[in-house]
C-alpha positions as CSV (number, residue, x, y, z in Angstrom):
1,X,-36.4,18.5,154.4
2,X,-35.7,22.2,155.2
3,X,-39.9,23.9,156.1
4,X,-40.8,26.8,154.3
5,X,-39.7,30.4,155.1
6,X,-42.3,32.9,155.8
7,X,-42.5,35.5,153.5
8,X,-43.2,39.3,153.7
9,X,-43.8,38.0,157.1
10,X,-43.5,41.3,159.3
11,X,-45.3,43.2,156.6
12,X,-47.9,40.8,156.3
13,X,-48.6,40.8,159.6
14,X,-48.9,44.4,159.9
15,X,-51.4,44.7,157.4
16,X,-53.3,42.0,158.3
17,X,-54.0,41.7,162.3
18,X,-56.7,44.8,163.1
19,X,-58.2,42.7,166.0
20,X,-56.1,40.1,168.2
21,X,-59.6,38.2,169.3
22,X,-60.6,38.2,165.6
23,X,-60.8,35.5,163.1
24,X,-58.7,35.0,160.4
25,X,-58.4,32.8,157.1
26,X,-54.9,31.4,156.2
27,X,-56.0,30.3,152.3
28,X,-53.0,28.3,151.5
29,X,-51.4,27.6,155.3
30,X,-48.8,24.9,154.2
31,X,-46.3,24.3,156.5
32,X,-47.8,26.9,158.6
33,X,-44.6,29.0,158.4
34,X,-47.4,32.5,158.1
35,X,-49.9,30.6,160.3
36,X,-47.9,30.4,162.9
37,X,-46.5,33.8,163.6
38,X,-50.2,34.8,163.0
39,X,-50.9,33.3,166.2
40,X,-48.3,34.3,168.0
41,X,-50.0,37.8,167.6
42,X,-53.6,36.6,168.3
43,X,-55.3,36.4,171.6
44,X,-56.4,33.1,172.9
45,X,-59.7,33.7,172.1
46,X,-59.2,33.9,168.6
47,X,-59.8,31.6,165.0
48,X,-57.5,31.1,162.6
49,X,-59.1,28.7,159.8
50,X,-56.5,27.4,157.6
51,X,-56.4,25.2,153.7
52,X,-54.3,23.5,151.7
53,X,-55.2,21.4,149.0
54,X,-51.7,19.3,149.6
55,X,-52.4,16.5,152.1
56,X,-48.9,16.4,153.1
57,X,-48.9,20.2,154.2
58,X,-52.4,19.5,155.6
59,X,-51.0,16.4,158.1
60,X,-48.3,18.7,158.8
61,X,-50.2,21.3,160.1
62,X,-52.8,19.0,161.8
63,X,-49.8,17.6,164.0
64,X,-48.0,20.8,164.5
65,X,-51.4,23.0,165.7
66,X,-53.1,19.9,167.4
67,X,-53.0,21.2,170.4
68,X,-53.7,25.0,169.9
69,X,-58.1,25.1,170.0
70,X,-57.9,28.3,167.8
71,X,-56.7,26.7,165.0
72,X,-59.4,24.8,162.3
73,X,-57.6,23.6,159.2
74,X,-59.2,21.6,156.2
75,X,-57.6,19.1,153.1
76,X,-59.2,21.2,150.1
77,X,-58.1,24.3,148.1
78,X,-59.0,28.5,149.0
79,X,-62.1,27.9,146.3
80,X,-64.2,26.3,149.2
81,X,-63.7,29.2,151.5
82,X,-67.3,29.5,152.0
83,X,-68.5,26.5,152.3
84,X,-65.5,25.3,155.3
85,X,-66.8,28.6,157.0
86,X,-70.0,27.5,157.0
87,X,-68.9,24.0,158.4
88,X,-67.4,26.5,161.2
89,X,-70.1,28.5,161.6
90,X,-68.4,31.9,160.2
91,X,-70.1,34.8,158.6
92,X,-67.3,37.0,158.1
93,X,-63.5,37.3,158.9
94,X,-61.6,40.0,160.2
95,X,-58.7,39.1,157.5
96,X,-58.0,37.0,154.9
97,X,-54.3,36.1,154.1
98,X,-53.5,34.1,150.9
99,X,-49.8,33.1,150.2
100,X,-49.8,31.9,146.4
101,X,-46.0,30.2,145.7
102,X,-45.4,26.9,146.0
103,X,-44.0,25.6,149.4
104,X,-39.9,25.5,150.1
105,X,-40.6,21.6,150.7
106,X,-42.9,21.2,147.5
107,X,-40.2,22.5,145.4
108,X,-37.5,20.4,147.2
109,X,-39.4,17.2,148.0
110,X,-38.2,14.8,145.3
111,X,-41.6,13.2,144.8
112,X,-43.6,16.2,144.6
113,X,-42.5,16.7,141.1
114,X,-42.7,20.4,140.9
115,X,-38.4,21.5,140.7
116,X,-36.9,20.0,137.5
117,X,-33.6,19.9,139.6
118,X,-34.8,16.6,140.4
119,X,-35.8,13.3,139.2
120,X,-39.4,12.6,139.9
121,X,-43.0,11.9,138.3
122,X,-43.9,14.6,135.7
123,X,-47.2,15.5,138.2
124,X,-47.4,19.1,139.3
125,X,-50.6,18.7,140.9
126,X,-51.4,20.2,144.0
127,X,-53.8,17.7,144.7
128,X,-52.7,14.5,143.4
129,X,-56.7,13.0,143.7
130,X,-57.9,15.3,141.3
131,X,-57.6,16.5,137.8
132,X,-55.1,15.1,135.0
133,X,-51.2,15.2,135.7
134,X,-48.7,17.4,133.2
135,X,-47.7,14.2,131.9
136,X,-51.1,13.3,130.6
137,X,-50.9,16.8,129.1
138,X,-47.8,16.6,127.4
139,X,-48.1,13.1,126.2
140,X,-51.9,13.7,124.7
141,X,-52.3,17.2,124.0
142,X,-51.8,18.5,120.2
143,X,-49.3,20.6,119.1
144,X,-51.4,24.0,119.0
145,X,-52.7,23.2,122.5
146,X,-49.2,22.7,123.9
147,X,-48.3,26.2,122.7
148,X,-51.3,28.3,123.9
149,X,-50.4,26.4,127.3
150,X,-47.0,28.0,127.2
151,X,-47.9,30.9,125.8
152,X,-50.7,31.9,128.1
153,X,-49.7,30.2,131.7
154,X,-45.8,30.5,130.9
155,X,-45.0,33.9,128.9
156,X,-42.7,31.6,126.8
157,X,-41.1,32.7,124.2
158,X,-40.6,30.6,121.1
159,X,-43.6,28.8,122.5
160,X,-44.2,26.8,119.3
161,X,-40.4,25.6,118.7
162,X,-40.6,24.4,122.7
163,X,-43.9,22.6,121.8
164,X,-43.2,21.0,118.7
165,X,-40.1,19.7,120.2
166,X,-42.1,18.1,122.7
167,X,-44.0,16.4,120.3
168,X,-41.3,15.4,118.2
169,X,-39.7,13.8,121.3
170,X,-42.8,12.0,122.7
171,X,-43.6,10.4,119.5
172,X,-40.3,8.0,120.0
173,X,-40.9,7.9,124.2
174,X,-43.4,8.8,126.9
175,X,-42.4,11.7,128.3
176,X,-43.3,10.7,132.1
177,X,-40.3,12.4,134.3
178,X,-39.3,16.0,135.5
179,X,-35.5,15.0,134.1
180,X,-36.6,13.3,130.8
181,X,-38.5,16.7,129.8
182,X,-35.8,18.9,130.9
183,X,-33.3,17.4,128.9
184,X,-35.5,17.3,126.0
185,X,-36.2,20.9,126.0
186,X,-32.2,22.4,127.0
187,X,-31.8,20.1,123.5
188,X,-33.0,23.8,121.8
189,X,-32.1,26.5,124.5
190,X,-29.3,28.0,125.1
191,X,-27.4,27.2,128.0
192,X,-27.0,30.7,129.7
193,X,-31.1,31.2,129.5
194,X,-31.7,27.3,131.0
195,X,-33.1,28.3,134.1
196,X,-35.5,31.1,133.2
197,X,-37.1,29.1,130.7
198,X,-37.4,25.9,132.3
199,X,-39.3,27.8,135.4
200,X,-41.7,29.4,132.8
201,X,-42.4,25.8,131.5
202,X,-42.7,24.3,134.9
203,X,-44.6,26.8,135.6
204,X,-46.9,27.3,132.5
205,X,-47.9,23.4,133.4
206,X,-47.8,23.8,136.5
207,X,-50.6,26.6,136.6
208,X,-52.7,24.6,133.9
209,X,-52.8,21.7,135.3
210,X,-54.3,22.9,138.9
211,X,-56.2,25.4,137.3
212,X,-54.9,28.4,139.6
213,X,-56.1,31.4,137.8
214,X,-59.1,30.9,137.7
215,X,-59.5,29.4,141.2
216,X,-57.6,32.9,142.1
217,X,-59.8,34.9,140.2
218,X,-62.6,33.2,142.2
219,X,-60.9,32.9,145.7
220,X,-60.4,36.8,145.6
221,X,-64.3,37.7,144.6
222,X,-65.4,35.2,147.4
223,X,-63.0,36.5,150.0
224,X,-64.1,40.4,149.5
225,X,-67.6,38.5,150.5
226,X,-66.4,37.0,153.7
227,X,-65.3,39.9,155.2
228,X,-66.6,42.0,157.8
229,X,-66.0,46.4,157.2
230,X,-62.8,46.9,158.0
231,X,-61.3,43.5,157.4
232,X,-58.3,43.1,155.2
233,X,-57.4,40.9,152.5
234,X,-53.9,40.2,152.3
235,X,-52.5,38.2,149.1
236,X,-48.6,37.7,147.9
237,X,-48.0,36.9,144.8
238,X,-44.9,35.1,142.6
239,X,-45.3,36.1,139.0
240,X,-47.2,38.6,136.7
241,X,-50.2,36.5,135.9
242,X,-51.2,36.3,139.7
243,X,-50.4,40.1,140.5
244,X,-52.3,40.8,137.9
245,X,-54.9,39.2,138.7
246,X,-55.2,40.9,141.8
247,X,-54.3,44.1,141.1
248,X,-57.2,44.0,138.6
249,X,-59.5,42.2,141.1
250,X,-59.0,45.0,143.7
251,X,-58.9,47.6,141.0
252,X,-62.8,46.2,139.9
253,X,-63.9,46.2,143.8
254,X,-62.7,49.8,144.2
255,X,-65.1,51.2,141.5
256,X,-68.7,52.3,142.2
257,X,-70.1,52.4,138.7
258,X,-68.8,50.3,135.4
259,X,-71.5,51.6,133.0
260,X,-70.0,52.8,129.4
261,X,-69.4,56.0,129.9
262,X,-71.5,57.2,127.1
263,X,-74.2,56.0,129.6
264,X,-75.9,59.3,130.7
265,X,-77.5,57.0,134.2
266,X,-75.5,54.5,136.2
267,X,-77.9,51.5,135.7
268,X,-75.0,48.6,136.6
269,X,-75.8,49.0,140.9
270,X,-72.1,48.2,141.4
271,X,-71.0,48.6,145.0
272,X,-67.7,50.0,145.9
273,X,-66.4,47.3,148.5
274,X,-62.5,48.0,149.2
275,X,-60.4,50.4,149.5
276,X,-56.8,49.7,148.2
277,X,-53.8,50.2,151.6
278,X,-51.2,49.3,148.8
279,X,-50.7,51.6,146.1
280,X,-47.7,50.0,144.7
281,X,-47.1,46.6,145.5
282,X,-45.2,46.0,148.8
283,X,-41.8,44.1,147.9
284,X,-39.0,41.9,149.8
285,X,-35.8,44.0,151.3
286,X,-32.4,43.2,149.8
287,X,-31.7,41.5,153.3
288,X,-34.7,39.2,152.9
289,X,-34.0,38.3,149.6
290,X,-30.2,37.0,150.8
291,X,-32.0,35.3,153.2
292,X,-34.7,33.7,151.4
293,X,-33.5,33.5,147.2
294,X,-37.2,32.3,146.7
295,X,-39.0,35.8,148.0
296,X,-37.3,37.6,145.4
297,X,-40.2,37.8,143.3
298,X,-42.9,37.9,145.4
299,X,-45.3,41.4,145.9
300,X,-47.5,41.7,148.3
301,X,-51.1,43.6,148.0
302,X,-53.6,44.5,150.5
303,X,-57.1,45.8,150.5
304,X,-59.7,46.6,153.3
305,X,-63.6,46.1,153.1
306,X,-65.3,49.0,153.3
């Protein structure tokens, strides 16, 4: 099982280390490929609390840092940022670092079900303890539903023709494996597009199933609460719906006012909190990317508290 490559790593870094003694929140730690260069930089006075809603990443991570006192890592998702720092006795972090693509190991571990390169459970679930898997989905959902999941999480085209096909196909067999509705969709795609679209469905499932936009959209407000002035929040992102979920989330925290404008007296009391370090989304190198195929599509933002 080949661990997960850091990415951005050297740029991350750089934006998010202002103090070595500090502490510092790894959202989504994983296999700790970011967490562990982090604290290579830190002093050995410093806190890095880390999460993962994957239990194997989480194991992983307990056995690998178990015997480094700075490191505090917990089983659940970046959502319950404040409540772990309150089990730790943190008011406020010096940076926040939140890497959002699915782990090298998640994609290639057989079992995980996330790559449909491989045959495995039709799951997709981050954590498998909780929620409904993309087979329930599929095999229960209507038709309409089905689409608007494509549509919205996925960017699909032809969304409806993927969905009714789905349906047509379930009705004779459960749909229950990552092969089974591979093969049923290529039955309607053309060959030369296969990969593209599969990743969009995978990932239009994928995205539903765990809820992640939402959970982003609340990660990011609670993260520009936990940190101190000066702290930075540092978040890389895979695909459009993420960045722009960030880019827009920064965007809002930037602003001192959203009254209409036709109002003549700002009666809203927004506070500007950051300050964007980023104006256009920091990207992978070409050497990187022959190095790492998977960082291709990854942009990386940053924003400091003000």
């Amino acid at each position: 099982m080949s661990l997960h490559v850091p990415v951005l790593l050297n740029e991350s870094l750089k934006y998010l280390i202002t103090d070595k003694s500090g502490i510092y929140f790894d959202a989504t730690i994983g296999y700790g490929g970011h967490a562990a260069e982090i604290l290579k930089t830190l002093n050995s006075n410093a806190t890095l609390v880390g999460t993962d809603k994957d239990e194997k990443a989480y194991k992983h991570c307990k056995e690998k840092f178990k015997n480094d006192s700075r490191v505090k890592i917990f089983n659940t998702g970046f959502t319950e940022i404040k409540r772990v720092s309150m089990i730790q006795f943190i008011n406020a972090y010096d940076g926040i670092f939140a890497d959002l693509g699915v782990s090298s190991v998640q994609l290639d571990d057989g079992l995980s079900g996330f790559s449909y390169r491989t045959d495995s459970p039709l799951d997709l679930r981050m954590d498998k303890t909780k929620g409904k898997p993309a087979s329930y989905v599929i095999n229960n959902y209507p038709l309409e539903k089905l689409t608007e999941i494509l549509k919205k999480f996925g960017e699909v085209r032809n969304a409806h023709r993927i969905a009714a096909k789905i349906v047509e196909a379930r009705a004779s067999k459960k749909i229950t494996s990552t092969l089974q509705l591979r093969a049923i969709i290529e039955e309607i795609i053309p060959k030369y597009k296969s990969y593209k679209i599969l990743s969009k469905i995978f990932q239009a499932f994928r995205i539903y199933v765990n809820n992640e936009l939402d959970e982003l959209k609340q990660f990011l407000t609670d993260a520009v609460d936990m940190l101190k002035p000066g702290g930075r929040l540092v978040v890389i992102s895979y695909h459009s719906l993420e960045d722009r979920i960030v880019k827009e989330t920064f965007k809002y925290e930037t602003l001192s006012c959203v009254c209409p404008p036709e109002t003549p007296v700002c009666v809203c009391d927004k506070q500007k909190r950051l300050k964007i370090l980023t104006k256009k989304p920091v990207t992978p190198s070409e050497e990187e990317i022959k190095i790492n195929k998977r960082a291709r599509s990854a942009k990386l933002r940053v924003a400091e508290r003000i």
